[in-house]
C-alpha positions as a printed NumPy array, in Angstrom:
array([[-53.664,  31.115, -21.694],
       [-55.126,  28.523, -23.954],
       [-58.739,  28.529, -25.176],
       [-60.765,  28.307, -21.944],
       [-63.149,  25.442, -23.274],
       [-60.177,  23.538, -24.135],
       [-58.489,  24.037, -21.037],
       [-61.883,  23.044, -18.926],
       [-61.868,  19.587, -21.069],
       [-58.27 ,  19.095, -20.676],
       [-58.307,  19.915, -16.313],
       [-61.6  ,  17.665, -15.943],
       [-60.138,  14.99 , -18.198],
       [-59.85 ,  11.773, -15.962],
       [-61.032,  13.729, -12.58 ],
       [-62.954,  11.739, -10.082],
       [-64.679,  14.266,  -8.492],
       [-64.637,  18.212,  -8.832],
       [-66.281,  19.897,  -5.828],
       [-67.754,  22.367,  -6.445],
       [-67.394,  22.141, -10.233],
       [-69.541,  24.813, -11.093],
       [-67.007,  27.199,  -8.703],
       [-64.151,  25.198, -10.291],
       [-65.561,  26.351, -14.228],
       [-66.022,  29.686, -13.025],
       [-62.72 ,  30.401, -11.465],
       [-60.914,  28.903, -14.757],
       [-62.914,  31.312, -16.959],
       [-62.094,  34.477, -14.847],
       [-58.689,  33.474, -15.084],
       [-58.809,  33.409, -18.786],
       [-60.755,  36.787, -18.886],
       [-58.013,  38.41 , -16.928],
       [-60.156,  39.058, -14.028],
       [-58.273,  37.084, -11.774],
       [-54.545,  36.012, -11.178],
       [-53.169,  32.396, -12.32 ],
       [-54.582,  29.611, -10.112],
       [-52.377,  28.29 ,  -6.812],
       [-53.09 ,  24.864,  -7.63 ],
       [-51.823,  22.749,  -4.586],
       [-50.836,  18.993,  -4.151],
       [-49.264,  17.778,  -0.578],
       [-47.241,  15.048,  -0.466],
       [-45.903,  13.162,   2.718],
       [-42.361,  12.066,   2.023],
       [-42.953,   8.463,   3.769],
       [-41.13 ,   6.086,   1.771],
       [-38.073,   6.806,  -0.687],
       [-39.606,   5.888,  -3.714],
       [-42.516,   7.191,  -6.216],
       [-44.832,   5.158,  -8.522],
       [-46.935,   5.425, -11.634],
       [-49.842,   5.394,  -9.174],
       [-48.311,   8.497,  -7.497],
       [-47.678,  10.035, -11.043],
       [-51.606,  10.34 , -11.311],
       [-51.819,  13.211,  -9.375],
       [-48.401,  14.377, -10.391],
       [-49.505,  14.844, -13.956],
       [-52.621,  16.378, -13.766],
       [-50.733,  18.702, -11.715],
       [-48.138,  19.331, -14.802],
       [-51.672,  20.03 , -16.763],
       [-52.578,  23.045, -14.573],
       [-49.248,  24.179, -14.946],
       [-48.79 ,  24.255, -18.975],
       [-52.027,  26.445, -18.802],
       [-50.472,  29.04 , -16.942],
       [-51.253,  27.654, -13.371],
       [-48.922,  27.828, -10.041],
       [-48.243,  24.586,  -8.859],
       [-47.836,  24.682,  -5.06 ],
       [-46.072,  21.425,  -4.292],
       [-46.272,  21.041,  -0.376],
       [-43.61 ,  18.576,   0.907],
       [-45.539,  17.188,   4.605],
       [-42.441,  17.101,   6.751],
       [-44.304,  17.707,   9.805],
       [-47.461,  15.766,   8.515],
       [-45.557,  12.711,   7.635],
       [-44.58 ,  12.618,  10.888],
       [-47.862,  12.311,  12.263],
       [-49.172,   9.723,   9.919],
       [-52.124,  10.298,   7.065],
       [-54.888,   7.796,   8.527],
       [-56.573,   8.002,   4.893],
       [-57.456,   4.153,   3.977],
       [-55.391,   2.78 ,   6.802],
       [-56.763,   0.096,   9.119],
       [-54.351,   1.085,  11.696],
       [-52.417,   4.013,  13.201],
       [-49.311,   3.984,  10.72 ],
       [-45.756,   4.319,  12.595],
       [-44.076,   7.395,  13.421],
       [-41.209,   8.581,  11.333],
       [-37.921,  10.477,  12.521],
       [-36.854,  14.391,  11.121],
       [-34.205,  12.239,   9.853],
       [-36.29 ,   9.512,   7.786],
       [-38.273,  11.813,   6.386],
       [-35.513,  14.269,   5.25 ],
       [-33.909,  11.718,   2.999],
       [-37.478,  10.644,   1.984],
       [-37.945,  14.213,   0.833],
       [-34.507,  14.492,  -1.258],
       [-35.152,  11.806,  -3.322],
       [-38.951,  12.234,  -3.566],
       [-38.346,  15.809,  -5.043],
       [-35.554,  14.393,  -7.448],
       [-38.404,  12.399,  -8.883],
       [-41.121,  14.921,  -8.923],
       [-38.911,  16.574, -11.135],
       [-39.939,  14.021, -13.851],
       [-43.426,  15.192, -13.851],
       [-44.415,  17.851, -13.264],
       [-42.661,  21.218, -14.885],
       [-40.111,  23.334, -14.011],
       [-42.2  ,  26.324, -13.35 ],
       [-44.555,  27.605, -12.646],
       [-43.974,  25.85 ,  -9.157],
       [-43.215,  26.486,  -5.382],
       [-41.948,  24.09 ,  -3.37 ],
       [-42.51 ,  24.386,   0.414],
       [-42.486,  22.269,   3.162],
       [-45.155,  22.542,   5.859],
       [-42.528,  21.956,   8.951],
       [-42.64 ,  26.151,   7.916],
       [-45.792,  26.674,   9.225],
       [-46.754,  23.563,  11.583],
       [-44.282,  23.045,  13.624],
       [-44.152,  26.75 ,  15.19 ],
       [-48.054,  26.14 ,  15.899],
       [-48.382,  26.831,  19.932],
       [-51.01 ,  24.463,  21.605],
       [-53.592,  27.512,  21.669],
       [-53.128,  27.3  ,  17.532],
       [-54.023,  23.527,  17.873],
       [-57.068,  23.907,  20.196],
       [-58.151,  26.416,  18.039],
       [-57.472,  24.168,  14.813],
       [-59.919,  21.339,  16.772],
       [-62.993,  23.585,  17.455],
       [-63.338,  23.525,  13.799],
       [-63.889,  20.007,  13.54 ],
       [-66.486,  17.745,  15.854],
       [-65.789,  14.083,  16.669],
       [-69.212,  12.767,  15.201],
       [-67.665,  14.231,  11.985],
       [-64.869,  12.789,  12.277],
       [-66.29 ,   9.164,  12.75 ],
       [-68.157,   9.835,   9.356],
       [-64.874,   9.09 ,   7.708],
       [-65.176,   5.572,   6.459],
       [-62.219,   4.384,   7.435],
       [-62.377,   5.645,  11.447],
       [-66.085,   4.289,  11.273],
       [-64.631,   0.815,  10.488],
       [-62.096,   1.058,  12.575],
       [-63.939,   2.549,  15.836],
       [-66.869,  -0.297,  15.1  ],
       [-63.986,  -3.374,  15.136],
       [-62.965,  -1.529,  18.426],
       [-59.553,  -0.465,  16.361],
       [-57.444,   2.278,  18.752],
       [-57.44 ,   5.422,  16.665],
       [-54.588,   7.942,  18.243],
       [-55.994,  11.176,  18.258],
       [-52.919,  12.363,  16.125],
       [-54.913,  10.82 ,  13.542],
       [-58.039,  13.186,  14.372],
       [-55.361,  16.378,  13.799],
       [-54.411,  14.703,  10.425],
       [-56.856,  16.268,   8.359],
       [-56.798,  19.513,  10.314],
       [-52.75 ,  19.528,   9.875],
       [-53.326,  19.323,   5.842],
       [-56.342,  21.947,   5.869],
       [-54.212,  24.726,   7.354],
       [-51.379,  23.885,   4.621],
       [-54.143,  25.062,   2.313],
       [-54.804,  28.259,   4.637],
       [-50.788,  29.239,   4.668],
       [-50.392,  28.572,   0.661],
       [-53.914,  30.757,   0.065],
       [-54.747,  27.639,  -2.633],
       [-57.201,  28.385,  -5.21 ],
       [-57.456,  24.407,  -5.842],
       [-56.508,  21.121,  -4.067],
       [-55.55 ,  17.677,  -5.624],
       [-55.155,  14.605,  -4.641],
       [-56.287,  10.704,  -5.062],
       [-60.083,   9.717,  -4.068],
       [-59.458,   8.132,  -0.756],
       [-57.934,  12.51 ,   0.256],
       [-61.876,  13.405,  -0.262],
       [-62.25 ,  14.05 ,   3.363],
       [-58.803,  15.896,   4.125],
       [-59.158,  18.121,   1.199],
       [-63.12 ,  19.303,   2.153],
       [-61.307,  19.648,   5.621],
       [-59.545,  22.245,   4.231],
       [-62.074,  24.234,   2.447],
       [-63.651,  24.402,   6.363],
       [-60.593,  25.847,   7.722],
       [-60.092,  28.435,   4.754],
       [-63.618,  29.596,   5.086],
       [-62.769,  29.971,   8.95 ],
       [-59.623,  32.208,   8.25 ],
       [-62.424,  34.562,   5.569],
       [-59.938,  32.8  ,   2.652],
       [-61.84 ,  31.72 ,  -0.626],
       [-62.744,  28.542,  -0.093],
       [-60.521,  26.316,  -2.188],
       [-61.986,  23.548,  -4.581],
       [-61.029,  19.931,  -5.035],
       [-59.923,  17.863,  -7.797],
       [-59.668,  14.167,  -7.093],
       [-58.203,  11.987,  -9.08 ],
       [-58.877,   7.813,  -9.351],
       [-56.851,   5.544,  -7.113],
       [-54.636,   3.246,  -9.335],
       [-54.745,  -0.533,  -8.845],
       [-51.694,  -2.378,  -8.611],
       [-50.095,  -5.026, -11.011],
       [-52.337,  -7.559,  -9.284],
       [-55.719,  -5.785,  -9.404],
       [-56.306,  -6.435,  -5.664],
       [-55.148,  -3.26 ,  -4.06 ],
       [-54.072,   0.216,  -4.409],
       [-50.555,   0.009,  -5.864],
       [-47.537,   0.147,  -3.662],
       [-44.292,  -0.984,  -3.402],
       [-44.576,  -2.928,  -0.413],
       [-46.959,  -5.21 ,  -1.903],
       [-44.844,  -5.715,  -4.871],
       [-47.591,  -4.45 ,  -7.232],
       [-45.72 ,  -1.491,  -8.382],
       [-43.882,   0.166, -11.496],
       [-41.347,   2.613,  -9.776],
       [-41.003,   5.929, -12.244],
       [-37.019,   5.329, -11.793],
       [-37.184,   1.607, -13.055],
       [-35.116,   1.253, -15.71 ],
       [-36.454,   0.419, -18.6  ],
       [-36.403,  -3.648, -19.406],
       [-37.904,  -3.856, -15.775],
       [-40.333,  -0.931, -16.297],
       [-41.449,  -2.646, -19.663],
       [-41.591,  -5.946, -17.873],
       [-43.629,  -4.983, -15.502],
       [-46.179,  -3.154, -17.076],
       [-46.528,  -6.822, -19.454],
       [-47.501,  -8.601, -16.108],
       [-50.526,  -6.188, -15.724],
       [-54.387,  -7.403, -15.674],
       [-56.29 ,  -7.101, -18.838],
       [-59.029,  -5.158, -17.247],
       [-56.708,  -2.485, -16.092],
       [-55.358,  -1.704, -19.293],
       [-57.661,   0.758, -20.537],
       [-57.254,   2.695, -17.239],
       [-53.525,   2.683, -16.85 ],
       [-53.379,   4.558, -20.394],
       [-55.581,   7.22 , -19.743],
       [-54.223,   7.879, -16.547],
       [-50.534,   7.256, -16.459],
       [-49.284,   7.49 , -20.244],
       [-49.409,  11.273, -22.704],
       [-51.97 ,   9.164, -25.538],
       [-54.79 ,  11.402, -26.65 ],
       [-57.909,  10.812, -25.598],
       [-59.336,   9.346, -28.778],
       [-56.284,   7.   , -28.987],
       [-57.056,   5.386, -25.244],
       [-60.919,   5.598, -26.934],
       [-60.046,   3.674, -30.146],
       [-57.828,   0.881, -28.168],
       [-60.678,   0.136, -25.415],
       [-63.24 ,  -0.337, -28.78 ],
       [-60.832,  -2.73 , -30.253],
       [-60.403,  -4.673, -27.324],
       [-63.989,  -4.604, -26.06 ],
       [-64.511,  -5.595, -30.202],
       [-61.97 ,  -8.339, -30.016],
       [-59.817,  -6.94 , -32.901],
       [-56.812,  -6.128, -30.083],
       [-55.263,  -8.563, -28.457],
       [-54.822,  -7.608, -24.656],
       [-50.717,  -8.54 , -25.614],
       [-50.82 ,  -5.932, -27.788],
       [-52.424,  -3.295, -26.216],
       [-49.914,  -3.689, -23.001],
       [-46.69 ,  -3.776, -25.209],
       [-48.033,  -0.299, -26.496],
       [-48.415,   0.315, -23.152],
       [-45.242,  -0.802, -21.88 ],
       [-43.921,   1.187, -24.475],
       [-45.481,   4.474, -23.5  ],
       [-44.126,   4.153, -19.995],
       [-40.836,   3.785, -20.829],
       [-40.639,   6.533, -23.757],
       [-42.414,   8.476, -20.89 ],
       [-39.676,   8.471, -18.101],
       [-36.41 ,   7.236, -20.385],
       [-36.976,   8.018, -24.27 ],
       [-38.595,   6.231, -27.348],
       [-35.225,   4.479, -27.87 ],
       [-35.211,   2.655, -24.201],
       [-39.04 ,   1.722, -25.392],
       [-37.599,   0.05 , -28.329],
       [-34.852,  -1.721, -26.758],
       [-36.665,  -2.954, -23.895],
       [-39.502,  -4.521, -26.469],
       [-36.924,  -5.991, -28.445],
       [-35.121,  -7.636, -24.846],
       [-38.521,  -8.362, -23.609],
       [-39.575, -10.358, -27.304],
       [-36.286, -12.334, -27.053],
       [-36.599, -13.221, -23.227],
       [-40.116, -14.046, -23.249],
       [-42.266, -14.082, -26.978],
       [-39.113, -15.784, -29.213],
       [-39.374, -18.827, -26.642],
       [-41.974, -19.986, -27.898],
       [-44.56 , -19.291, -25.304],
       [-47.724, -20.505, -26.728],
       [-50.225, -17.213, -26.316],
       [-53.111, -19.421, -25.138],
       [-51.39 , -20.978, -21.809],
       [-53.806, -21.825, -18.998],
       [-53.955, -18.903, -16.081],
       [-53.055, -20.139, -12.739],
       [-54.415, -18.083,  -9.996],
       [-52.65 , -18.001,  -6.475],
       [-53.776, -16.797,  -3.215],
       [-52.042, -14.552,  -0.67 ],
       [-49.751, -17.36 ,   1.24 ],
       [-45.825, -17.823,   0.222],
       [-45.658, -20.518,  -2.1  ],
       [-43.147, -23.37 ,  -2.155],
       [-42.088, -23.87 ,  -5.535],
       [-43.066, -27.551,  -5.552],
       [-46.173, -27.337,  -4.638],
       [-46.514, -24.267,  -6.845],
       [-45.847, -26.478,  -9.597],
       [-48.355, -28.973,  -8.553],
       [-51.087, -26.114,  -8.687],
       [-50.568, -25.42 , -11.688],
       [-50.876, -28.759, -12.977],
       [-47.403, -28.687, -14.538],
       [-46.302, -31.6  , -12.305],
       [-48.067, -34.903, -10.796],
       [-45.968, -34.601,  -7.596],
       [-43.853, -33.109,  -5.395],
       [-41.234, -35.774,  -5.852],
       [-41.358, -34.857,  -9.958],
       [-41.454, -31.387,  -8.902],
       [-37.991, -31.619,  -7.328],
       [-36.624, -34.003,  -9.86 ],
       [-37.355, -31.315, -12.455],
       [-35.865, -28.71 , -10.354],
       [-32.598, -30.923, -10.202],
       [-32.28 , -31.482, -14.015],
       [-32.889, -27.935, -14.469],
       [-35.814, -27.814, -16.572],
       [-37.949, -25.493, -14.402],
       [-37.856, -22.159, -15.564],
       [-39.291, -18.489, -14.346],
       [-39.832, -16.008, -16.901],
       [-37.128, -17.85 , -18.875],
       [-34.437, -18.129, -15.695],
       [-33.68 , -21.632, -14.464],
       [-35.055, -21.942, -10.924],
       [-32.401, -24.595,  -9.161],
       [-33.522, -24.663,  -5.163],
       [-36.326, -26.818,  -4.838],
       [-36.682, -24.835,  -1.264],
       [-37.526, -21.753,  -2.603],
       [-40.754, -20.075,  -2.134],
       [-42.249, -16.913,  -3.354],
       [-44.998, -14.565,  -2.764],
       [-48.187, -13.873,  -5.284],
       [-47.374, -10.406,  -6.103],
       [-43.818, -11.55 ,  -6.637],
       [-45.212, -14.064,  -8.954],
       [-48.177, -11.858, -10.644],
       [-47.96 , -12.32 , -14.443],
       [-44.81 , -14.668, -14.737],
       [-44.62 , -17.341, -16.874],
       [-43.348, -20.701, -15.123],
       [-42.631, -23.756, -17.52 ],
       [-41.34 , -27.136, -17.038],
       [-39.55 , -28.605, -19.635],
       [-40.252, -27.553, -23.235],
       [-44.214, -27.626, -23.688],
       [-45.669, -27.194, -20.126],
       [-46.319, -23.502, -19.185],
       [-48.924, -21.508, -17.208],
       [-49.151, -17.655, -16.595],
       [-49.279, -16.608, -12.887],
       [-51.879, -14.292, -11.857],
       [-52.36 , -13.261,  -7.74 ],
       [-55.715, -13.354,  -7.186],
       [-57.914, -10.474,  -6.878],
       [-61.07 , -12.054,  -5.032],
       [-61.351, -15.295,  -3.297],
       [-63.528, -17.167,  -6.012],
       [-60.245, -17.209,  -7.999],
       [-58.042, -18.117,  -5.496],
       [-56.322, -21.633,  -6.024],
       [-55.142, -23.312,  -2.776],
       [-51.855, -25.322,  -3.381],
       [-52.417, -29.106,  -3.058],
       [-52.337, -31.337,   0.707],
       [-48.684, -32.353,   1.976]])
C-alpha cells in the first residue's frame, strides 16, 4: 500500500460527499496498518442503455483509484434492478426493460468498463444472483426496514407525490433492491454520483439490519452535459461517448461551455491536481484563452481512451476543418431555446440573414455552411443540443457560434412567420 496520507488525499480528491468521513479515514488507515483486509469498494451499475459516457467515467475512475491502492473493486452489474427502474432524479416511473435488453446492455457496458477501471483487483457480479431468488417473505421483510414518510423525504418522490405524479411502488423497492446488493457483496464502501445519496444510505440501513459493518459512501459530482443545462446523456445529445472515435471525441469536447471547463478536467481527464489548479488561475486571470484550455482538454480525452497520437491527429483535423477557415475568434454567441429549429429561421436569429426568402436563396447557392459542411435543404431543421457549439456561416464573413441555452434569460426565440 501507498503512504496512507497520500492515499486519503488521492480517494477524497474530487468527492462530493464522504459519509461518515471520519469512519471512511479510519478504515483506510487500518488497512494500511495491516489490521484489516483490502477494502470491497462497490459501484452498481444498471445496464439500461448500450452506451457509456465521460459522465459515467466519473465514478468509473475514482473506482480505478481505490483499486491501484490495493482496493477490491466490486463492480455490480443491476440485471434485476434495471429491470425495475432507478427512480433517482426521474420525474416519472422509467419503462420496464426485457432479460433480453438488458443482457446486450450488459455485454457491451462491461466491454467499456474495461477502459477504466483495472484489470484486478475486481469482481464482477450481477445482482439477478441474489434478487431474483428473493421469495415474497424476503421482500416484506426488505420493506419493514424502510417507512413511507421516509421515503417521501426523497426529493424527487416529494416533487413528484406534491404534482400528484403516480409513483409505482416498484420504485419504493428501488433503493431497498440496491441496499441488499451491498448486504450480499459485504461492501466496505459504496460509490456512486450525488443524485445515489439516498440509495446508498439505504444500504448502510439494511447492512446494519443483517449485524454487517455498516458500509460508507463516496459520492461523486454529477457531470453537466455539452450544453450546461442538464446532467449529460446521450439522449439529449449532450454527450462524449468513451468509444467515440477520436476527431468526434475531440470535436465534441471543443463545443463545451467555458464554465465547465475547469470541472471536466479534474473530473474526467489523468492532469494533476496542480495542473487543473494552474489552468483555472489563468483563465480566471485572463492569460488562457477558454480555446485553449478546451483543445488541451480535447486532447486529454482522446490520449485518455485512444493514445497521444489520435490526440494529435484529431487537433490537427479539427485546426484544418474549423481554426484554418478563418473563423474570426470573436464571433457573436447565438443562444437557442429547446424547440427544433428550421434552418431559415435559424439563420434569421442569428442575424446572419434579413429574411427567410435570403435565407433560402443562400441555401440554394450553397453558401450556408455548418461547422464547415454545406447545408443544401432549406427544410431542414435541427435540435439545440444538436446544434450546441457549432459554428454556422453564410457566405465568407458572416458567422455566429451556437450555444443551447442553459436558463431562459438566454434563450433567443426564432423570429414571427
Amino acid at each position: 500500500m501507498s503512504d496512507v496520507e497520500e492515499q486519503l488525499q488521492v480517494l477524497m480528491h474530487g468527492a462530493a460527499e464522504i459519509s461518515p468521513v471520519d469512519e471512511f479515514e479510519r478504515r483506510i488507515r487500518q488497512v494500511a496498518a495491516g489490521q484489516r483486509p483490502p477494502l470491497r469498494v462497490k459501484f452498481g451499475i444498471d445496464p439500461t442503455s448500450t452506451d457509456i459516457h465521460v459522465g459515467h467515467s466519473v465514478v468509473f475512475r475514482k473506482l480505478a483509484e481505490f483499486q491501484r491502492f490495493g482496493h477490491t473493486a466490486v463492480l455490480i452489474i443491476g440485471g434485476f434492478t434495471a429491470q425495475v427502474g432507478d427512480p433517482s432524479g426521474k420525474s416519472a416511473t422509467r419503462p420496464r426493460l426485457t432479460p433480453e435488453e438488458v443482457t446486450a446492455n450488459a455485454r457491451t457496458y462491461l466491454e467499456q468498463v474495461r477502459l477504466v477501471v483495472e484489470d484486478a483487483p475486481l469482481e464482477i457480479t450481477d445482482n439477478r444472483d441474489w434478487l431474483s431468488d428473493m421469495t415474497l417473505a424476503d421482500v416484506l421483510g426488505l420493506t419493514s426496514q424502510m417507512t413511507v414518510a421516509r421515503m417521501l423525504e426523497r426529493a424527487d418522490f416529494a416533487e413528484r407525490y406534491a404534482a400528484r405524479t403516480p409513483i409505482a411502488i416498484s420504485e419504493f423497492l428501488y433503493p431497498l433492491l440496491q441496499g441488499q446488493d451491498s448486504v450480499a457483496v459485504h461492501a466496505d464502501v459504496e460509490l456512486g454520483g450525488t443524485d445515489q445519496t439516498f440509495n446508498l444510505m439505504a444500504g448502510r440501513g439494511l447492512q446494519q439490519a443483517a449485524g454487517q459493518e455498516p458500509q460508507c459512501v463516496l459520492t461523486m459530482p454529477l457531470i453537466e452535459g455539452l450544453d450546461g443545462s442538464a446532467k449529460m446523456s446521450k439522449s439529449l445529445g449532450n454527450a462524449i461517448g468513451i468509444t467515440d472515435d477520436p476527431a468526434d471525441m475531440y470535436g465534441k469536447a471543443m463545443r463545451l461551455r467555458d464554465e465547465l471547463i475547469v470541472k471536466y478536467l479534474r473530473l474526467t481527464t489523468d492532469m494533476r491536481r496542480e495542473e487543473v489548479d494552474d489552468v483555472a488561475a489563468r483563465l480566471e486571470d485572463g492569460t488562457l484563452h477558454p480555446r485553449d484550455a478546451k483543445r488541451r482538454l480535447a486532447r486529454e480525452l482522446v490520449a485518455l481512451y485512444h493514445s497521444a497520437g489520435a490526440a494529435h491527429a484529431a487537433q490537427e483535423r479539427f485546426d484544418i476543418q474549423f481554426r484554418d477557415r478563418g473563423i474570426p475568434d470573436d464571433i457573436p454567441v447565438i443562444a437557442l431555446d429547446e424547440r427544433r429549429w428550421f434552418l431559415p429561421s435559424l439563420l434569421q436569429t442569428a442575424a446572419l440573414v434579413t429574411s427567410g426568402s435570403e435565407a433560402r436563396r443562400m441555401v440554394a447557392q450553397g453558401a450556408v455552411r455548418l461547422d464547415g459542411e454545406v447545408l443544401d435543404d432549406a427544410t431542414a431543421e435541427f435540435g439545440a443540443t444538436e446544434l450546441n457549439g457549432r459554428v454556422i456561416q453564410v457566405g465568407k464573413r458572416r458567422f455566429a457560434r451556437l450555444e443551447a441555452a442553459a436558463t431562459e434569460e438566454r434563450t433567443a426565440s426564432p423570429p414571427n412567420g
